[in-house]
N, C-alpha and C positions, 0 to 999 in steps of 0.2 A: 121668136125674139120679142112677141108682144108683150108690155108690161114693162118690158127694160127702157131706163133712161140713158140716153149718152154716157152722162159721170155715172151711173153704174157698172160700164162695162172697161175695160181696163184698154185705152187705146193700142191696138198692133205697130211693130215696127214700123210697115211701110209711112202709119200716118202719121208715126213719131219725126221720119225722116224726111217725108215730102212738108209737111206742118211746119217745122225749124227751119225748113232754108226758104219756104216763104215769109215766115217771120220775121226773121234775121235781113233777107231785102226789103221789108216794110220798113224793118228799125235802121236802116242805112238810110232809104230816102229820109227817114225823118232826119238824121245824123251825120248825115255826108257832110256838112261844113266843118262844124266842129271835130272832126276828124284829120278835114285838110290843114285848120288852124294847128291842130295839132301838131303835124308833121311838120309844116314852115316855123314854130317853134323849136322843134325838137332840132331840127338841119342847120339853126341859124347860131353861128359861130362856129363852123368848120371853115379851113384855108380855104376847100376847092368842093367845086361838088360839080360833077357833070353838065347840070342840068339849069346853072343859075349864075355859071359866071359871066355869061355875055353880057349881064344885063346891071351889072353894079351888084353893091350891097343894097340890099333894103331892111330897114328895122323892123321889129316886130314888139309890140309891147301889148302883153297880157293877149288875151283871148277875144274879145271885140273890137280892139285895138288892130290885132291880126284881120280879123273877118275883113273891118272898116275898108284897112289899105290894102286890102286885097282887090276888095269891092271897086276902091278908087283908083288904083291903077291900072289891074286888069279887066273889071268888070264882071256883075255877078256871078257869070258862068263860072269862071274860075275857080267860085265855093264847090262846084258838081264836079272839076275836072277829074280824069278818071272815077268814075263812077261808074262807067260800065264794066270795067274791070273790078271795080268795086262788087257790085251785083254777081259778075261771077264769081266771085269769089266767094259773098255768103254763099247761094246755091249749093256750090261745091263743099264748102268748108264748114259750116252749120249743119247741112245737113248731114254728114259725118260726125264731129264732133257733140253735137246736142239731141239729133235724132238718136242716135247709136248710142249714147250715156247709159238708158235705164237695160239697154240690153246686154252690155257688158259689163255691168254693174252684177246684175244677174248670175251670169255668165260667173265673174270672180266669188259669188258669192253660192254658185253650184245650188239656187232656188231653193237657200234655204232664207226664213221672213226675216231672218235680224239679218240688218246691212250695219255692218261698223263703217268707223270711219278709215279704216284702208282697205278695203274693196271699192267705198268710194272714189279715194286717191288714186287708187290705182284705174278705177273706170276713166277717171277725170285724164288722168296722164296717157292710157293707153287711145282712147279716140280724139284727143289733140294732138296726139303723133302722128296719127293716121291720114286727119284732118289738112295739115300740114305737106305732109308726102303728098296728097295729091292735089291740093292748090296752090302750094308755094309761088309758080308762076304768077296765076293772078296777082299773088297779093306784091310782087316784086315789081308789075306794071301799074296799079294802082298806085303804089308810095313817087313812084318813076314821075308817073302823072302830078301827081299832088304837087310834089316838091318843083315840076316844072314853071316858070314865070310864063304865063301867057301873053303879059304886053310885048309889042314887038315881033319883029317877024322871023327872027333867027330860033324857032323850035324846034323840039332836038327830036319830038314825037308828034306825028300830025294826025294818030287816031292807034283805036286798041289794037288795030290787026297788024298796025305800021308797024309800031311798040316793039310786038310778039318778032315779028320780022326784023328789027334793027337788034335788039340785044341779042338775041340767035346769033346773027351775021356779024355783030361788034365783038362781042363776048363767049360766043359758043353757047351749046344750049346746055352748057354748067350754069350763065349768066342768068336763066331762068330761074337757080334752084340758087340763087348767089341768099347766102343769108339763111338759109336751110337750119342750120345748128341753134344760131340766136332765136330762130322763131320757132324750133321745136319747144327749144328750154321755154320762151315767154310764154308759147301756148298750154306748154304741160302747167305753169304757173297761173295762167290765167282760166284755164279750164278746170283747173285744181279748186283753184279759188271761186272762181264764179259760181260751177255748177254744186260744189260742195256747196257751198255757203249758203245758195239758194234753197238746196234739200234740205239743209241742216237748219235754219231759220223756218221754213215752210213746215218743214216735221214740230218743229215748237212750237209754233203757233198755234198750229192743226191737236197737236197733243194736250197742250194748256187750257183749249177750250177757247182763245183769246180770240180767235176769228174761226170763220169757215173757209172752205177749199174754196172762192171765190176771188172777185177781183181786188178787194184791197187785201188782201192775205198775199196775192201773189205782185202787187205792185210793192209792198213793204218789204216783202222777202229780193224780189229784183232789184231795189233801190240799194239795200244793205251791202247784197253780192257786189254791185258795180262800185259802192266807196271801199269795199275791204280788195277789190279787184286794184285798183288800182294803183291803192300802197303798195301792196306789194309787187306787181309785175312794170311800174313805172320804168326804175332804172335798165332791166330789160328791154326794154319798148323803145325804149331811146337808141340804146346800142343798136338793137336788128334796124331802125328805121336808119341810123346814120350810117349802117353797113353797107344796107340793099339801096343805099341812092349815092355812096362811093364810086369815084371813078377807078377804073380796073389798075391796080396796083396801088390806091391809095392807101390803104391797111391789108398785111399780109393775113388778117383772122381778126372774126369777131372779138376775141381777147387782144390783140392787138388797137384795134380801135375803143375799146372801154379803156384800157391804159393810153393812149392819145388821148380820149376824153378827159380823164380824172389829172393828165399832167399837163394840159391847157387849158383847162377850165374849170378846173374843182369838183366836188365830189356834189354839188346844187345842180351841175349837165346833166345827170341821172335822174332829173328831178324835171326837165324843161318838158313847157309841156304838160305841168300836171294839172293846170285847173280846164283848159279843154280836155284833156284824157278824162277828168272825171266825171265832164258835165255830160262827156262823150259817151262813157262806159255807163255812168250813172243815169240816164237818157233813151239809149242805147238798150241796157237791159231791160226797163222798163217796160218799154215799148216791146222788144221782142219777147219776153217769156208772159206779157200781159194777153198779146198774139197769139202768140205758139198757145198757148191754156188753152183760148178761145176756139183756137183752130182743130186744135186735137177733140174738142166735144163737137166740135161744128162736124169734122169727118167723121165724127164714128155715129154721129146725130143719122146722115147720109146713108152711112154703110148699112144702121141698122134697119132703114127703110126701103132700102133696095132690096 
């Protein structure tokens, strides 16, 4: 293999899939606040919610505003809570969904060179299903964490493994997978959107001559994916987080609870939330496919020296 560079060799699966879920937790520690802002947006104006009624109502206004009184009543931690749940779940969930991209892409498009754009869609929706089936958990004790108040001593979760063990034990271990439906749909939508948009802006750029396969090629191409991600998988996003942090019998189904939404709070609920989701998403991808590039030439840089 003497002669060859990294970017000339076309990185393998395993380092597509071990690369993405490294990434994807690098782009969390950067991201982890604005994501919890997000959720204390998203949850505020429902009657009741598990995890936040002992302790009053508390306001929330915009996205630093959020951060601030969070900062000041619970204390910084609070920006990280769930976050180890957080973590397992990129791991698990990225590296599925983003690792696995260009090989069922492939895959639907039976290794012939033209990829359309529904072999994409379809890569995109079939490994955010996947992705989903097997982290659902996580990502149901991470939102669980978020939306929880930490001032005060009446907590309803006092660490991840507690978490895992109380919803089991409250809720059966359906409670795990509670919200399954709304986060296949957002993830098929967000994966749809993200990882297309990324190819699809990355292929133009790279075809126009306008940049090279480098890092503002791929930071321009992530920034674009994360604000077209999040028009569209917003009103989604709201629904699954105000599903999976429902107390058990609060809405009979995720369409159940968008109809509560949209008849107590108008059709702007679907919308709460969106300037953290974007700084979040738009942030968030940056960081991770700026990552994942770096790491997938980094591994096969490795591979080809061994």
């Amino acid at each position: 293999m003497v002669g060859f560079r990294a970017g000339d060799v076309p990185p393998t699966a395993t380092v597509k899939f071990i690369g993405a879920g490294t990434a994807a937790c690098i782009a969390d520690l950067f991201t982890f606040p604005l994501d919890t802002a997000k959720v204390r947006l998203q949850i505020q104006g429902e009657i009741k919610s598990p995890v936040n009624t002992s302790h009053g109502p508390v306001k929330y206004r915009g996205v630093f505003g959020t951060i601030s009184t969070m900062v000041r009543v619970e204390g910084p931690r609070s920006l990280y809570s769930g976050l180890v749940a957080g973590l397992q779940r990129q791991m698990s969930f990225a590296s599925v969904r983003i690792g696995l991209y260009d090989s069922v892409k492939q895959f639907y498009t039976k290794g012939s060179d033209h990829v359309g754009i529904g072999s994409r869609l379809m890569a995109g929706c079939t490994t955010g299903a996947m992705a989903v089936a097997l982290a659902q958990p996580t990502d149901v004790v991470k939102v669980r964490f978020q939306a929880q108040i930490s001032a005060g001593a009446s907590k309803r979760y006092h660490g991840t493994m507690d978490a895992y063990r109380t919803i089991a034990k409250e809720e059966g271990f359906r409670g795990l997978w509670k919200g399954t439906g709304p986060n296949i749909t957002r993830n098929a939508i967000v994966n749809c959107t993200e990882l297309v948009t990324y190819d699809l802006i990355k292929d133009a750029l790279l075809k126009s001559l306008l940049m090279n396969d480098d890092l503002p090629c791929h930071f321009t191409s992530a920034f674009g994916a994360g604000f077209c991600t999040t028009v569209i998988a917003s009103p989604v996003d709201v629904v699954k987080t105000r599903y999976m942090n429902s107390a058990p019998g609060q809405y009979s189904s995720a369409l159940n609870c968008a109809v509560a939404m949209l008849a107590k709070e108008g059709p702007k609920a679907f919308y709460k939330g969106f300037m953290p989701s974007f700084l979040r998403l738009g942030s968030w991808n940056v960081v991770m496919f700026v990552t994942y590039e770096q790491l997938k030439r980094a591994l096969m840089a490795n591979c080809l020296h061994v």
